[in-house]
C-alpha positions in Angstrom: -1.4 -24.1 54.1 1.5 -24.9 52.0 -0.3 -27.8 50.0 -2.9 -24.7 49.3 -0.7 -22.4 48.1 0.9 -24.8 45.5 -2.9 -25.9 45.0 -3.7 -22.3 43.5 -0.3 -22.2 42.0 -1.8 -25.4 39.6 -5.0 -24.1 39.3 -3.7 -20.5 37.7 -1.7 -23.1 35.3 -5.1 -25.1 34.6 -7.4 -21.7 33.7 -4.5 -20.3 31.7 -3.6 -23.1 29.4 -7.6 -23.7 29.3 -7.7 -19.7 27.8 -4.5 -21.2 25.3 -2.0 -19.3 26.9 1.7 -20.3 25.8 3.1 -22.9 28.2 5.9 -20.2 29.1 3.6 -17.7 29.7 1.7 -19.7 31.9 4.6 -20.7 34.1 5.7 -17.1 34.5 1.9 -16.3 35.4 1.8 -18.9 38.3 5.6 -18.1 39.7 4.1 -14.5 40.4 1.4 -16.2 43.2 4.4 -18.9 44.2 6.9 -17.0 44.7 5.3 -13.9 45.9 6.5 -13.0 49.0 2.8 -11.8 50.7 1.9 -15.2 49.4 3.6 -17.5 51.2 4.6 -15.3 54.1 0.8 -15.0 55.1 0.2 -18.6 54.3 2.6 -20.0 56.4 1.6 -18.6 59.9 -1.5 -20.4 59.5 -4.0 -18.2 57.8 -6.4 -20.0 56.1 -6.7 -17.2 52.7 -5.0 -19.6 50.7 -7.7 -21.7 51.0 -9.8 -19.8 49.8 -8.0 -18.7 46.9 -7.8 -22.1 45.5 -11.9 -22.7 46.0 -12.3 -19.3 44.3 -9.9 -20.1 41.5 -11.8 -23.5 41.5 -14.7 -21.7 40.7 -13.0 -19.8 37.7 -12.3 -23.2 36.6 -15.7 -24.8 36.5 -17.3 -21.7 34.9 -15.2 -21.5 31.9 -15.4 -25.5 31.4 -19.5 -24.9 31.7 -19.6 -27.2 35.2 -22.3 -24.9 36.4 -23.7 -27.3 38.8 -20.5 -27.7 40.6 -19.2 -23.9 40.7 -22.9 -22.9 42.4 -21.9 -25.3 45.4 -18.2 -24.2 45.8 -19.2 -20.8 45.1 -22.0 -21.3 48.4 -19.1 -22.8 50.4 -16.8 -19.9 49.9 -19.4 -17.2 50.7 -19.6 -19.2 54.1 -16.1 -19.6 54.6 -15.5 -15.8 54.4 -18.3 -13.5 53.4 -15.6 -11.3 50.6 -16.4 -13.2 47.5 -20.4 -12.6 48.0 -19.2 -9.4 45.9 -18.6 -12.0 43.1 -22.4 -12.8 42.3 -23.5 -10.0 40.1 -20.4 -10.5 37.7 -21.1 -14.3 37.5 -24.8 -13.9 37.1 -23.8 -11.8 34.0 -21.4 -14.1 32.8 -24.3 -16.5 32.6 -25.6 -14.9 29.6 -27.3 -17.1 27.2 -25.5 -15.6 24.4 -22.5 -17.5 25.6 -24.1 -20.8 26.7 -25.6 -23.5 24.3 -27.8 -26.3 25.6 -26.3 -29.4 26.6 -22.9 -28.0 25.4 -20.0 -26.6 26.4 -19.2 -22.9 26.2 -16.4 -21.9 23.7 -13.3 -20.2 25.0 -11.7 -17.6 23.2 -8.4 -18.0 22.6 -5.4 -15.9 24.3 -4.2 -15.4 20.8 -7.4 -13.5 20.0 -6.2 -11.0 22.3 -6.3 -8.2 19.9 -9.3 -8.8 17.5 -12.6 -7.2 17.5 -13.6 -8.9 20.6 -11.6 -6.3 22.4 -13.9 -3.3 21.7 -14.7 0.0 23.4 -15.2 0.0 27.4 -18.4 2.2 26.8 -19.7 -0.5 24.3 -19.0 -3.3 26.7 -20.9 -1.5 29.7 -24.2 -0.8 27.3 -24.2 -4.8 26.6 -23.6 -6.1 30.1 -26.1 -3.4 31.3 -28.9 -4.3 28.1 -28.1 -8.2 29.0 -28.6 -7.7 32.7 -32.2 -5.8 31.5 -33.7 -7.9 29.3 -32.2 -11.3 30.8 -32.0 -11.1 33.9 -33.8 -14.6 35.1 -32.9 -17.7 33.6 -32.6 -21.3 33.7 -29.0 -21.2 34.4 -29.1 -17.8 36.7 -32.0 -19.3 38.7 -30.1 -23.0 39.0 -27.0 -21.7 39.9 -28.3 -19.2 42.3 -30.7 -21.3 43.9 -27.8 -24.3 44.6 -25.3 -21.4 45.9 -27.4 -20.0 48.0 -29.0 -23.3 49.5 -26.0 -24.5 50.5 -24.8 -21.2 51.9 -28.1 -21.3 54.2 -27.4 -24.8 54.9 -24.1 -24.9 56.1 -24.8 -21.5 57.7 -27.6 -23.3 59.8 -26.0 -26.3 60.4 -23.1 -23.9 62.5 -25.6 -21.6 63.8 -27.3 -25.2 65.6 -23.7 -26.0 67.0 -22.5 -22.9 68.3 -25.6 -20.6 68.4 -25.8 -16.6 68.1 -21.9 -16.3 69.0 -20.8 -18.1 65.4 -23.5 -15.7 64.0 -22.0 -13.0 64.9 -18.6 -14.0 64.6 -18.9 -15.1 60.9 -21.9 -12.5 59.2 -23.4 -9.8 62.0 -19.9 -8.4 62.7 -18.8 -7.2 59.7 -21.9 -5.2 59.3 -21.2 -3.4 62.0 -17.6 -3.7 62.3 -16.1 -1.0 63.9 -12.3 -1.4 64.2 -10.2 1.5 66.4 -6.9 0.1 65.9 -4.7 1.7 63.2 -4.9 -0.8 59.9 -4.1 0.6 56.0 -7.5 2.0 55.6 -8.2 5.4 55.4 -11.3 5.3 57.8 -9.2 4.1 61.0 -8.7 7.4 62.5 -12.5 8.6 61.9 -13.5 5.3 63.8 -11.0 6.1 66.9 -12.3 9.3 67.2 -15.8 7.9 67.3 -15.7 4.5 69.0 -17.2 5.6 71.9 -19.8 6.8 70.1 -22.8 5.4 68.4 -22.2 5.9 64.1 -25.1 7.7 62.3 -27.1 6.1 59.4 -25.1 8.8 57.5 -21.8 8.2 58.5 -22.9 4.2 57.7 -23.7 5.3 53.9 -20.8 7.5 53.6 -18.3 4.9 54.4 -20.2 2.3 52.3 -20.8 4.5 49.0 -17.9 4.6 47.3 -17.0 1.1 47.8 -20.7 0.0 46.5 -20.0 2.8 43.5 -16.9 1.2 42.1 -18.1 -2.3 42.5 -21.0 -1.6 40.4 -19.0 0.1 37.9 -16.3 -2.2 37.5 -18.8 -5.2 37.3 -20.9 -3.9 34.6 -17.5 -3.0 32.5 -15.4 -6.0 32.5 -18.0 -8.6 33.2 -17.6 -10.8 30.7 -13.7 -10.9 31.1 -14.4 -12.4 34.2 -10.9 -12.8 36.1 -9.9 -9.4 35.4 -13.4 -8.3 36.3 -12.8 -10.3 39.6 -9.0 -8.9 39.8 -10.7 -5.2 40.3 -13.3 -6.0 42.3 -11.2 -7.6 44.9 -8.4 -4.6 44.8 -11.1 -2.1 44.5 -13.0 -3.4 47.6 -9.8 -3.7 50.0 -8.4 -0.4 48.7 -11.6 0.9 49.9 -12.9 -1.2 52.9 -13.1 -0.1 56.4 -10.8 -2.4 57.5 -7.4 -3.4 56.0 -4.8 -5.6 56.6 -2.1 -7.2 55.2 -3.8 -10.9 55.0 -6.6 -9.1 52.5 -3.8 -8.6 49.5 -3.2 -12.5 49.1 -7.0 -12.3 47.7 -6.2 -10.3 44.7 -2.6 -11.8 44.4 -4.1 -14.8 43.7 -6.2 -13.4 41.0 -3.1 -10.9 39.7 -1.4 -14.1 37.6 -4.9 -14.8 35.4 -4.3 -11.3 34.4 -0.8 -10.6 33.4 -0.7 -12.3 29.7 -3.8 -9.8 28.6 -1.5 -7.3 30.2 0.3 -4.6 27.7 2.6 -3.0 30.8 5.9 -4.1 30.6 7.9 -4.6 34.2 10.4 -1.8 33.1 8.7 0.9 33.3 5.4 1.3 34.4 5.5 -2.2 35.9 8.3 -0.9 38.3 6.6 2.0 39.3 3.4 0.5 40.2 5.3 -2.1 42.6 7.3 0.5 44.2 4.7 2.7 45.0 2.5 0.4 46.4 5.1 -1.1 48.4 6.7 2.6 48.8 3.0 3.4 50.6 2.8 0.0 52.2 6.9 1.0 53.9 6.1 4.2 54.2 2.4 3.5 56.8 4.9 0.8 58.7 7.2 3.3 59.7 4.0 5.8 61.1 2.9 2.1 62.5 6.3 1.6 64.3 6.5 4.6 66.0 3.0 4.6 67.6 2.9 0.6 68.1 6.2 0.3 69.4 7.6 4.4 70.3 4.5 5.1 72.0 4.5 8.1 70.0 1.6 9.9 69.8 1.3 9.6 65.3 -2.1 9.4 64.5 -2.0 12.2 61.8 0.7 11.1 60.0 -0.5 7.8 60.3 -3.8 8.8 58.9 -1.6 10.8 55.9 -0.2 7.2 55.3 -3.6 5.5 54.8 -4.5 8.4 52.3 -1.1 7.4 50.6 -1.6 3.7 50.4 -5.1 4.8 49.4 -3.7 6.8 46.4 -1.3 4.0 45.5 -4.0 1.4 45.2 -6.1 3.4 43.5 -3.1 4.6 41.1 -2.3 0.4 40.8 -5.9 0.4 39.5 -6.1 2.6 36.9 -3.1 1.7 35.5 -3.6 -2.3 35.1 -7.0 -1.1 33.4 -5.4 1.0 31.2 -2.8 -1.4 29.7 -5.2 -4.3 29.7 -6.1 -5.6 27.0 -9.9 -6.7 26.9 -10.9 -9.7 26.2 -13.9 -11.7 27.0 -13.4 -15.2 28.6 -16.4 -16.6 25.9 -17.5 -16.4 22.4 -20.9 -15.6 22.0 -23.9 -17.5 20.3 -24.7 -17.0 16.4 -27.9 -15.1 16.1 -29.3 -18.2 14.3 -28.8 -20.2 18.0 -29.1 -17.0 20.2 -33.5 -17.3 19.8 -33.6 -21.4 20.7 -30.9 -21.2 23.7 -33.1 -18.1 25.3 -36.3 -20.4 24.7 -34.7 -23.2 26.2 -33.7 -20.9 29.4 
């Protein structure tokens, strides 16, 4: 797990001098994922996120250099690997936008030193295009290749384990986590509803509930920052652990490896808003651990408090959130199409 971790740790480099960020910059960027602490404390008892990480950041990779082909197979190989980054397909599908893609060419970066020209425009403008380009373009070439290689190999690999080890890999691997119901304590704020009610049988209702607000802020955060894809993926991953069912500590290394792509569009200086997002997320984090200590270990009967913890940790990621959107400064990943080549590239899709 090692060899991954300093895998993603060159990969961050490689999609960050590819976007022109200075070489300094870049180094800073990938000591945050290196020497993070989470990082190479989960990675080292032999959890396999870091894997994972690098194929996503792989993926980042052969999007922005145009190798369509070959990010639609990893991409299929990840979703089977762990079903999380399935919530990456609506982003990439509208990062496939013609206007950004010319036949038989490479797509043109823009440059971290555009940072702060027109291309960083109004958040309600950039939903109204992604949602008008999702409309009116929906199914093309590209979409339609790239979705038809990820998902065959998804189904392949998925069938060629489900002929080896039957219903019980399944299960294991897709079935369970749509019906997951987890009583132990974990961060998420939906623990001590599901030990109150494990012996019972969940409503339809209670399903949707759970499910809503996590399916809400996906789609809004996808059809905002889109087409400045790592920070659209950045949000998506936080946003969907903040609020998933489940949570533990091996689900932050999948936005930590996304956090460096993010930091040299970032206007949020360490001292002081920088500071204040670290300690209260790790302020949450210490403060649920001791709740956690004295039920796990005390025996003592903590489950409100504990529950008052999640709620924290909730509030923190969520306050995290906000805040790295606010001092971020938008920039899509491409440049799009003149109008002159806009009418031949759709006709070719």
């Amino acid at each position: 797990m090692k060899s991954s971790n300093l895998l993603a740790g060159s990969l961050i480099h490689k999609i960050l001098k590819l976007r022109g960020v200075p070489a300094k910059l870049c180094r800073y960027s990938a000591m945050a994922w290196l020497f993070n602490p989470f990082t190479f404390t989960i990675g080292t008892r032999g959890n396999c996120e870091p894997i994972v990480c690098a194929i996503i950041l792989w993926i980042l990779l052969l999007l922005m250099k145009g190798n369509l082909l070959q990010a639609a197979f990893w991409y299929g190989l990840v979703v089977h690997l762990r079903i999380y980054p399935i919530i990456y397909a609506l982003p990439i599908i509208l990062f496939l936008d013609p206007q950004h893609f010319r036949p038989g060419k490479k797509p043109a970066l823009v440059n971290w030193s555009s940072r702060n020209s027109k291309l960083s425009h109004d958040l309600s403008d950039t939903i109204s295009q992604s949602t008008w380009a999702f409309l009116t373009s929906t199914i093309t070439w590209k979409r339609a290749i790239f979705g038809l290689i990820s998902g065959s190999t998804f189904f392949i690999l998925t069938g060629l384990c489900f002929h080896l080890y039957g219903w019980e890999f399944l299960h294991e691997a897709l079935l369970y986590h749509l019906t997951r119901t987890d009583p132990r304590h974990n961060f998420s704020m939906y623990f001590y509803h599901i030990y109150l009610r494990y012996e019972h049988e969940f409503s339809v209702t209670e399903k949707l509930i759970a499910f809503l607000p996590q399916f809400t802020v996906q789609l809004v955060l996808i059809f905002s920052f889109a087409r400045d894809l790592p920070f659209c993926f950045f949000l998506q991953t936080l946003a969907f652990v903040a609020f998933n069912k489940v949570i533990t500590a091996q689900y932050f290394v999948w936005f930590f490896c996304l956090l460096p792509l993010i930091l040299p569009w970032s206007k949020m200086q360490l001292k002081w808003k920088g500071l204040a997002c670290i300690f209260f997320w790790i302020g949450a984090q210490t403060h649920w651990l001791f709740w956690g200590y004295l039920l796990e270990f005390r025996g003592k009967n903590v489950f409100i408090q504990l529950w008052v913890a999640c709620l924290v940790f909730l509030a923190a990621n969520t306050f995290v959130l906000v805040t790295v959107i606010r001092n971020h400064v938008y920039c899509p990943v491409l440049k799009r199409l003149e109008l002159e080549n806009l009418s031949k590239t759709l006709k070719d899709d």
